[in-house]
SEVO-342598 format. One record per residue: x negated, y, z negated of N, C-alpha, C in turn; chain; residue in three letters. Coordinates in steps of 0.1 Angstrom, whole numbers, plus 5000, padded with zeros to 4 digits. Layout:
REM SEVO-342598
<site <X; Y; Z>; <X; Y; Z>; <X; Y; Z>; A; ALA>
...
//
This chain:
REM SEVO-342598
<site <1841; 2427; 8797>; <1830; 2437; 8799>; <1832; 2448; 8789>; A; UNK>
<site <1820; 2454; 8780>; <1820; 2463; 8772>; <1830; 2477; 8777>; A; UNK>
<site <1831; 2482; 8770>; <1841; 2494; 8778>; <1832; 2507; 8779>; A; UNK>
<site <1820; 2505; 8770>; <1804; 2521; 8772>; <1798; 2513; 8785>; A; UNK>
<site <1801; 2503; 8790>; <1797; 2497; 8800>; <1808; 2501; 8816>; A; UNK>
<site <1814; 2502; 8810>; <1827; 2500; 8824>; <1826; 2522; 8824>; A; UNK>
<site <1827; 2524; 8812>; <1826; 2542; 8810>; <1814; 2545; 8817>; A; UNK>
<site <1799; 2540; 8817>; <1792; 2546; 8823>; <1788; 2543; 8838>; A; UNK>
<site <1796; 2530; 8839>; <1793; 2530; 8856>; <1805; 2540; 8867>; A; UNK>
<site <1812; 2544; 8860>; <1828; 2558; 8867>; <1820; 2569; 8860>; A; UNK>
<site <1813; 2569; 8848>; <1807; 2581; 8847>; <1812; 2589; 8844>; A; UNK>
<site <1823; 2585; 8831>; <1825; 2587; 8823>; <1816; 2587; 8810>; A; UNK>
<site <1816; 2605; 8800>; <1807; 2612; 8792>; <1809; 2602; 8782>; A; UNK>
<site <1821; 2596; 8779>; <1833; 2590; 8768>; <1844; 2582; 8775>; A; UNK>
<site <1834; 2567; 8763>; <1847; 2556; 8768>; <1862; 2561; 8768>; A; UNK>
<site <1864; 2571; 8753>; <1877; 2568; 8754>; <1887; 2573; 8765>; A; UNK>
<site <1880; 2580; 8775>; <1885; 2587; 8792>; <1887; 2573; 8791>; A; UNK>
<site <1876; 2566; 8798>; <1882; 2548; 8805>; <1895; 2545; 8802>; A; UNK>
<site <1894; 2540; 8784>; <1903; 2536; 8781>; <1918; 2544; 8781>; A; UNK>
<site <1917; 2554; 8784>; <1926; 2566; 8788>; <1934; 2563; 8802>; A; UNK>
<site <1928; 2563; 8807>; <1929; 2563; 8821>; <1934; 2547; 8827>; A; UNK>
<site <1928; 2539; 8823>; <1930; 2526; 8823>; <1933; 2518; 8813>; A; UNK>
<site <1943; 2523; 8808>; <1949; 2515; 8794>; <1961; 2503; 8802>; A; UNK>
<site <1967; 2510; 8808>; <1973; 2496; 8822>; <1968; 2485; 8827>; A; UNK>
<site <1958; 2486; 8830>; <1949; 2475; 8832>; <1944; 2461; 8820>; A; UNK>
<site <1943; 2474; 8810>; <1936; 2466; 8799>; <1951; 2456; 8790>; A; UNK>
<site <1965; 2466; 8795>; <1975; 2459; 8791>; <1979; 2449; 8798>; A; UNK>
<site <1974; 2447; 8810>; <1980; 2433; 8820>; <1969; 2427; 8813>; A; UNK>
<site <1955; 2427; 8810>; <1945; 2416; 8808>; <1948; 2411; 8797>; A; UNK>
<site <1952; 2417; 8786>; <1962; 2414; 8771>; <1971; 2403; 8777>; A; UNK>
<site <1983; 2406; 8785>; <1990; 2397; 8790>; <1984; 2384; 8795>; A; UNK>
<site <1975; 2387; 8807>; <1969; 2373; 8807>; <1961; 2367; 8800>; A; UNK>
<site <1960; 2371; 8793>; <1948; 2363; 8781>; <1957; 2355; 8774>; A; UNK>
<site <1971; 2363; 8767>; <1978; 2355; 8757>; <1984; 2342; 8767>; A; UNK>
<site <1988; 2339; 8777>; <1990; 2334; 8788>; <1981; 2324; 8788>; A; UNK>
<site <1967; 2324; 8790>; <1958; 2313; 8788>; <1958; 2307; 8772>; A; UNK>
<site <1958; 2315; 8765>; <1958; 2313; 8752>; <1967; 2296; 8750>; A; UNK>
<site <1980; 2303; 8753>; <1990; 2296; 8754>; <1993; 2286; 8762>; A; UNK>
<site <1988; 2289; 8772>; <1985; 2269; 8779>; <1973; 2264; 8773>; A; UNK>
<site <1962; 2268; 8769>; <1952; 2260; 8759>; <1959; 2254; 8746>; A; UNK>
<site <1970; 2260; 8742>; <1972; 2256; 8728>; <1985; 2247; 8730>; A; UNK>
<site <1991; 2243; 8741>; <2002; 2238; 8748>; <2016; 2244; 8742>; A; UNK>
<site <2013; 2255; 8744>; <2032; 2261; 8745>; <2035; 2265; 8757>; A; UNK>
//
């Protein structure tokens, strides 16, 4: 999901609050992605 997307539905002026505020979130999703990544590519 866009992050001017995810900022205007909390209503937030400016993404970069979101991403401020929820940079933890966006670091576990980092984790799970490389995680799928990595069983698609078989390691």
């Amino acid at each position: 999901m866009p992050v001017h997307v995810v900022a205007a539905r909390f209503g937030h002026a400016d993404p970069s609050i979101t991403l401020r505020v929820y940079a933890h979130v966006i670091r576990a999703a980092e984790a799970s992605a490389a995680d799928i990544f990595a069983q698609a590519i078989g390691e």
